[in-house]
N, C-alpha and C positions, 0 to 999 in steps of 0.2 A: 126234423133233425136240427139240433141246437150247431151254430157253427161260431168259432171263434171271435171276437168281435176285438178289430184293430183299429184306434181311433186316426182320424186324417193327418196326424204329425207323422205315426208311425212311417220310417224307411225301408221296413221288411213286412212283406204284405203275409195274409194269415195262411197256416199252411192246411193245403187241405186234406178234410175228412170225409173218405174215403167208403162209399156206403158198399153194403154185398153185393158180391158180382152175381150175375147173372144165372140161371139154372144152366141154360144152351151153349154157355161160352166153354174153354177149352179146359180139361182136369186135369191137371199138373199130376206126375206121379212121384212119390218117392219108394225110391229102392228097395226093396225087400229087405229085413234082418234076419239071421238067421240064429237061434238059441239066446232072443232074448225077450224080456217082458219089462225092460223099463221105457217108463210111458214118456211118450212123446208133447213137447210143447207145442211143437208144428202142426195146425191145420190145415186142412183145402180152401179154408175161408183163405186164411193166412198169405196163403200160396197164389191164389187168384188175384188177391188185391195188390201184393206187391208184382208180381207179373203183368197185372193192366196197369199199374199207374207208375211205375219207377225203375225197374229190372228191365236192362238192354234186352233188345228182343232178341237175341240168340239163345236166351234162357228158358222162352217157351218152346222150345224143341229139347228139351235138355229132360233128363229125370234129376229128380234133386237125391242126393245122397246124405246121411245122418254122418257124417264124420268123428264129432266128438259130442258126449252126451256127459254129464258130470254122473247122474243116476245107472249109466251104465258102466263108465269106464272108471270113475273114482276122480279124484282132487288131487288131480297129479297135474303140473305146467307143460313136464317135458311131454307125457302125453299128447297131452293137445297138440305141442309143435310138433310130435311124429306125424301122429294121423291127419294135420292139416297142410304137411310140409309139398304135396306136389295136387294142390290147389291153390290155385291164385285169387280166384273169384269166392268168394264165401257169403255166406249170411250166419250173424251171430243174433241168437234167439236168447232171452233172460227170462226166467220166471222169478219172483222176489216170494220171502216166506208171508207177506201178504198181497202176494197172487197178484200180484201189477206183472205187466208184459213187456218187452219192449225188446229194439234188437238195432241192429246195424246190417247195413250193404258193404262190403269193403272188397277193391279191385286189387290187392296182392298178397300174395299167401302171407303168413303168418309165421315170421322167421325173427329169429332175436338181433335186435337193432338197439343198445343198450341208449340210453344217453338224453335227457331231456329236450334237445334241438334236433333229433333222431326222427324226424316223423316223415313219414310216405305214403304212395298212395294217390288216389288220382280226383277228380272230380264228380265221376262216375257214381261216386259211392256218396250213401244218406245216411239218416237215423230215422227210427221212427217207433211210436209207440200203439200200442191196441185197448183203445179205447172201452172197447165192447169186441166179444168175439167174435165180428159180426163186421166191423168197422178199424180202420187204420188211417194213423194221423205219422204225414211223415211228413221230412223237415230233408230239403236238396242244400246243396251247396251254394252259400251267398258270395262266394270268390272273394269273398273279404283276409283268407289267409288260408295255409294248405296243410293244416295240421287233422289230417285225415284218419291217420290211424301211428301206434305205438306198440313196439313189442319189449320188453324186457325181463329176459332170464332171469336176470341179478334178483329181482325183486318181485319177482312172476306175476308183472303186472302186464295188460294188457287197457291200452287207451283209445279213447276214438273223439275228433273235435274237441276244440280250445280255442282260445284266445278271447275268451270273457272277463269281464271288470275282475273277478276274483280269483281269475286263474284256475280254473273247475274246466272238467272235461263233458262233454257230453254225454258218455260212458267210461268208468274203470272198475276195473275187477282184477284184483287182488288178493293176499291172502289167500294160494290155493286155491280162488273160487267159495271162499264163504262169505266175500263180503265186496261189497261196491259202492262208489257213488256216483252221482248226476248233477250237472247244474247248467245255467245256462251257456253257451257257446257262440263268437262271431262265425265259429268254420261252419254251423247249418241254421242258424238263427233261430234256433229254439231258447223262449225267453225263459223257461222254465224247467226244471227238473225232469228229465223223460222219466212217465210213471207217478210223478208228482210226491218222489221223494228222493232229498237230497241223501241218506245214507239208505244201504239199504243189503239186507240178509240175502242171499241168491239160496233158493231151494233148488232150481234147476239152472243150466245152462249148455245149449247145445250150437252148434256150429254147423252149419250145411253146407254143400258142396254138389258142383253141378258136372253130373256123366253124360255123354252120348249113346 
C-alpha cells in the first residue's frame, strides 16, 4: 500500500490511510428507508473505517440514519436544515460528477449561523477522503484554529475548515448543492484539495445521523 510521503521539515505529520476493516469486526447498520430507491453513497466499508479509526465510540452502538440525500429529497437548503435540525452529531458524505468521495465528521447540528466569523463546532470533528472503496484518508484537528464548521441561509452555503494561505475551506457547498470547492486548510492540515479537486460538480450529497 502506497502511503503518503512527508519530507523531515514538514510540521504536520502524513495523515493516515486507512486499509479495510476486518471480515469478524463489528457491522454498523443503517436504518431502513421506506418507498425509496435513491441510491446511496454510504458503504459498510465506509462505515467501518470511520468507526475504527475516528468516530467517538458511542457511535458503534448507534444505527446510522440517512437524514438528507440530494438524489432523494431534491436541491433545497431549507431541507436540509429541517431534516438535520435535532441532530447534533452528523457525517456529510460528497459524491462529485467525476466520482471522487469525500465527507466531513461534524459535532453540531446544522443550524443557520450567518456571517463569515460565524464558525462552530468542536474538535471532535475531521475531514476526510476515500481513496479507494476499500480505503480512507482522513485528516483530525491540528488546533491551529477552530473554524470547524459554517452554516449560512443567506447564501445556502455550508463550510467546514479554514484558515489556509488562500483562504479556501476544506469543504463548501453551495449553489443549492450543485457545486463546491476544496483546498487546503490549517483547521485539519490537509495540504491538498479533499478528492484532489479544487472546484467541483456534486452529483450526490448525503448527511447521516446517529439513532439508538
Amino acid at each position: 500500500m502506497d502511503w503518503v510521503h512527508v519530507s523531515e521539515s514538514s510540521s504536520v505529520p502524513p495523515p493516515p490511510i486507512i486499509p479495510p476493516s476486518s471480515p469478524d469486526t463489528f457491522a454498523p447498520e443503517i436504518e431502513p428507508e421506506d418507498g425509496t430507491s435513491a441510491e446511496f453513497i454510504m458503504t459498510q466499508t465506509i462505515m467501518k473505517n470511520l468507526l475504527e479509526n475516528g468516530l467517538p465510540l458511542i457511535h458503534r452502538f448507534q444505527k446510522w440514519k440517512r437524514l438528507f440525500s440530494l438524489l432523494r429529497d431534491g436541491c433545497s437548503f431549507l431541507s436540509l436544515l429541517s431534516k438535520c435540525a435535532s441532530h447534533r452529531r452528523t457525517i456529510i458524505l460528497i459524491q462529485t460528477t467525476s466520482l471522487k468521495t469525500f465527507g466531513a465528521y461534524s459535532t453540531e447540528s446544522w443550524s443557520n449561523r450567518p456571517g463569515p466569523a460565524n464558525f462552530y463546532g468542536s474538535g471532535e470533528s475531521f475531514v476526510f477522503e476515500i481513496p479507494t472503496p476499500s480505503s480512507l484518508k482522513m485528516y483530525k484537528w491540528t488546533g491551529c484554529n477552530n473554524f470547524f464548521q459554517l452554516c449560512d441561509q443567506d447564501t445556502s452555503r455550508i463550510a467546514i475548515g479554514g484558515g489556509g494561505e488562500g483562504g479556501e475551506f476544506a469543504i463548501c457547498v453551495e449553489d443549492d448543492f450543485n457545486r463546491g470547492t476544496s483546498g487546503p486548510t490549517e483547521t485539519y492540515g490537509n495540504e491538498m484539495p479533499l478528492g484532489g479537486e479544487g472546484w467541483f460538480e456534486v452529483l450526490n450529497f448525503e448527511v447521516y445521523g446517529f439513532v439508538s
